[in-house]
C-alpha positions in Angstrom: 1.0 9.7 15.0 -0.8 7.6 17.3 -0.4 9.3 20.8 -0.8 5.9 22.8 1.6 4.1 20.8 4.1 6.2 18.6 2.4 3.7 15.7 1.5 5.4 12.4 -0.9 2.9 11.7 -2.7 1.0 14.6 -5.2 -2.5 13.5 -6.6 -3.8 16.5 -8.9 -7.1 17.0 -10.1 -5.8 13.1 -12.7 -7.7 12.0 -15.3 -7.6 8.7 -17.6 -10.1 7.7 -19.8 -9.7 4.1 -23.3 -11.4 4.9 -21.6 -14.0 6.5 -18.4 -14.8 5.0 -15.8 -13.3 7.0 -13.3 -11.2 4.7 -10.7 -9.9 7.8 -10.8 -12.3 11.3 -9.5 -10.4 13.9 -5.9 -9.3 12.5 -3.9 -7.0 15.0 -0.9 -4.7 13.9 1.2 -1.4 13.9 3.3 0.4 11.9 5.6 2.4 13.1 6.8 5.9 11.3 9.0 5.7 7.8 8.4 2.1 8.0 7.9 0.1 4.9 5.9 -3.6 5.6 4.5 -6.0 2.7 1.4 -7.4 3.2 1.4 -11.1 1.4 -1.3 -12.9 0.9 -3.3 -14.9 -1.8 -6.6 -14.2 -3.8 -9.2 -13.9 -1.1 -6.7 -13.6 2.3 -7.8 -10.0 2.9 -5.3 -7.7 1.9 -7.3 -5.3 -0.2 -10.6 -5.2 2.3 -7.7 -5.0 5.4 -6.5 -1.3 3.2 -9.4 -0.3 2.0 -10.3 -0.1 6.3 -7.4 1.8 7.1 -7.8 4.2 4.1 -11.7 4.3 6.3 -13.8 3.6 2.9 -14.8 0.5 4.3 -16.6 0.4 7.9 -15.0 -2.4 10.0 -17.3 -5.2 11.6 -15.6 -5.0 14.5 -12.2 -3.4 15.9 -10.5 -0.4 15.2 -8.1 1.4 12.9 -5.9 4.4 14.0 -4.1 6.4 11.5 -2.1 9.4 12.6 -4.1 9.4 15.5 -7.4 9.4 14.2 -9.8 7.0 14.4 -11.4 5.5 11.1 -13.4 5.5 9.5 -14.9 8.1 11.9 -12.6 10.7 11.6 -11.0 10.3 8.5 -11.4 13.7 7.7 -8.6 14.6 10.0 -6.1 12.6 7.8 -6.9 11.8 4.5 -5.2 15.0 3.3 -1.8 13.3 4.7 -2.7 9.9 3.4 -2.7 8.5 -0.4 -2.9 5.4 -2.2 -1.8 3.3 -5.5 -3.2 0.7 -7.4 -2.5 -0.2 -11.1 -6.7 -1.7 -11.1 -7.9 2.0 -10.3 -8.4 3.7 -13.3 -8.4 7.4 -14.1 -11.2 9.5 -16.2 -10.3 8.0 -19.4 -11.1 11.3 -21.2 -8.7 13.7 -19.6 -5.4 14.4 -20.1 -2.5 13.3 -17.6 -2.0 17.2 -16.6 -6.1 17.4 -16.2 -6.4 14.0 -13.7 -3.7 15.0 -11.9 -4.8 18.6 -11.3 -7.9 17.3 -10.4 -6.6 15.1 -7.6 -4.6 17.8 -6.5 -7.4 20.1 -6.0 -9.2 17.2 -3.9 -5.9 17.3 -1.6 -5.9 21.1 -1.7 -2.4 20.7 -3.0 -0.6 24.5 -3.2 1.1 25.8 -6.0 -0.5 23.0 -8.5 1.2 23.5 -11.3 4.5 23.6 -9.8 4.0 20.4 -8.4 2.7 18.7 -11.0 5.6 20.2 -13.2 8.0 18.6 -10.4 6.6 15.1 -10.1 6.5 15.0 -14.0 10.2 15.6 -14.3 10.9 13.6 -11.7 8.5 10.5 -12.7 9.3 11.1 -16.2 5.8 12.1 -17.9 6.7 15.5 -19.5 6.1 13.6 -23.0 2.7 13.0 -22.4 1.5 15.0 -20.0 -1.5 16.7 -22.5 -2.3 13.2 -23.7 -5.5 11.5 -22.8 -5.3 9.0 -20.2 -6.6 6.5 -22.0 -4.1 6.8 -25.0 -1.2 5.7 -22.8 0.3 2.2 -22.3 0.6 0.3 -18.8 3.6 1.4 -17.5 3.3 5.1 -18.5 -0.1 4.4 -16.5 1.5 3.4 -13.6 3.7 6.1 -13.7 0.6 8.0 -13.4 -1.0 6.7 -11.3 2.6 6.9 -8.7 2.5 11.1 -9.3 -1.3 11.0 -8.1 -0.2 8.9 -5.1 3.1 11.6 -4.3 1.2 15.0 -4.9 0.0 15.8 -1.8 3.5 14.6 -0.5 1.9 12.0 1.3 2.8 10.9 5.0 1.3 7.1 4.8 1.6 5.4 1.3 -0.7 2.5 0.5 0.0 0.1 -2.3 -1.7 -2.5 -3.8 -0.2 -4.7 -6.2 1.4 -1.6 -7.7 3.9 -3.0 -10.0 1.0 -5.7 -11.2 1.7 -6.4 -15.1 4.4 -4.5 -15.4 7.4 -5.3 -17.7 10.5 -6.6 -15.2 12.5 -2.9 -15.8 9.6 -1.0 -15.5 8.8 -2.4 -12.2 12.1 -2.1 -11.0 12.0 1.6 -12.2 8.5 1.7 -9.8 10.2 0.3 -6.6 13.4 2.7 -6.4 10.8 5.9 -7.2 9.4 4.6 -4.0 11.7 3.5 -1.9 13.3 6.7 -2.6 10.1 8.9 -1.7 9.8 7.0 1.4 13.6 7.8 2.9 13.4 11.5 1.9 10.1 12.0 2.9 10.1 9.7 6.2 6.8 8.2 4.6 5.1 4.8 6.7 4.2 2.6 3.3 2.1 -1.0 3.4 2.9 -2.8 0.0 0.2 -5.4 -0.9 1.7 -7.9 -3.2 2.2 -11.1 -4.7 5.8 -9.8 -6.4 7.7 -11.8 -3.2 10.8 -10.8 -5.2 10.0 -7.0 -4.5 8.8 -7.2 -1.0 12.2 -9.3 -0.2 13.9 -5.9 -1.8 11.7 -3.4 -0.5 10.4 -4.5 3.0 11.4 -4.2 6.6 8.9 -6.6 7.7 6.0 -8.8 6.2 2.6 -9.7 6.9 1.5 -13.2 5.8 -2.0 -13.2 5.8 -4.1 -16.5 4.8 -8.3 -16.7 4.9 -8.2 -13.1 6.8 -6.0 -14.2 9.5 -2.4 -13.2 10.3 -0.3 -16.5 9.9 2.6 -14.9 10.3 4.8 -11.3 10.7 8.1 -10.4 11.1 11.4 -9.4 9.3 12.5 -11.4 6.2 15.7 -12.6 7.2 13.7 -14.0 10.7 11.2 -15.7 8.5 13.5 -17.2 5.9 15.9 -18.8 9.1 12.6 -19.5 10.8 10.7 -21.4 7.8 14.6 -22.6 6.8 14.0 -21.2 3.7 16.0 -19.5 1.0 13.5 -17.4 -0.6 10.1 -15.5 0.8 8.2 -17.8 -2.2 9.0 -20.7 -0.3 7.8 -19.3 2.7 4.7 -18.0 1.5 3.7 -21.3 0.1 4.4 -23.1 3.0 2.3 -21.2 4.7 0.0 -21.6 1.8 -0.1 -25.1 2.2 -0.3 -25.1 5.1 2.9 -26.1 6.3 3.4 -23.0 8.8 2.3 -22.6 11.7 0.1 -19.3 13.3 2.7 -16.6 14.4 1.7 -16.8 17.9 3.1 -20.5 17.9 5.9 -19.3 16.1 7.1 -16.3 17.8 
């Protein structure tokens, strides 16, 4: 935990610009423990480049990112063992089995007792049935189910998420969001949802991030922003501020 602030997650003034076209423009947030925020945004606002900073495999421009405390992507090696991430565009070694992959990961984490967990998250996440099949023999949703045990098995403390119920059949999904959900209340877990699914950040999320052209246009709870945009839905909020119809949070705070 960040000692100066209590945040799990600290972005401050973060900046980073690709040979001259700036990706993230000076975006400042925290996250506080066991939280859960969505990040929204459209192709191109910044969401993926924002997490792929605080998971410190991309080196910021300018500003800084604190997770748990440490610094990244500078000392990253303090954390990553309590961090983990999901992405349904991530693929795993084709070739090896589900039990192989995720024993493989676990080693990378130095996860104890490896077959024991993986044997848990595999009852729990329901992939006993194809457990010795290859990863590339298995459809999308038993791929992000996957993909979900790889992101639990060092029990993570922060969970981050990117579009990870993309393509997904509606009661799949919905299976996907209460496996996490629930990891996050037993397990006091800080997750950041990147999505465009506004129906599952409206169910899932404390507070949300609207971020447009790698700015923050807006942040705060759901219920605020609905009454604030005089909206009924998060969809109608997100493309009003789309379309520009918003205003910057700092004029509408």
């Amino acid at each position: 935990m960040d000692a100066q602030n209590g945040s799990a997650i600290a972005v401050d003034a973060l900046v980073k610009r690709y040979k001259g076209a700036t990706a993230v423009d000076g975006i400042s947030f925290c996250l506080e423990p066991g939280s859960i925020t969505g990040l929204l945004g459209g192709n191109g606002a910044g969401k993926t480049t924002t997490i792929a900073m605080i998971m410190g495999l991309v080196t910021p421009t300018s500003g800084t990112v604190t997770v748990l405390g440490a610094q990244m992507p500078k000392d990253r090696y303090r954390v990553l063992h309590r961090m983990n991430f999901e992405s349904p565009y991530v693929d795993m070694p084709m070739r090896l089995t589900v039990r192989q992959n995720l024993s493989v990961f676990a080693q990378l984490y130095a996860v104890p007792a490896i077959d024991e967990r993986i044997a848990s998250l595999a009852a729990e996440l329901e992939l006993a049935e194809f457990l010795d099949r290859p990863t590339g023999k298995l459809s999308s949703g038993q791929k992000t189910r996957v993909s979900l045990a790889k992101a639990l098995l060092n029990r993570p403390e922060i969970l981050l998420l990117d579009e990870p119920t993309a393509s997904l059949d509606p009661d799949t999904a919905d299976w996907v969001r209460g496996r996490l959900d629930r990891y996050r209340i037993e397990h006091g877990a800080t997750v950041l949802l990147a999505s465009h699914n506004m129906t599952e950040v409206e169910r899932l999320c404390e507070r949300v991030i609207i971020m447009k052209k790698g700015r923050i246009e807006d942040d705060d709870a759901p219920e605020r922003l609905l009454a604030r945009y005089g909206r009924q839905t998060l969809e109608d909020v997100f493309l009003d501020v789309a379309r520009g119809r918003g205003q910057h949070r700092e004029a509408a705070q």
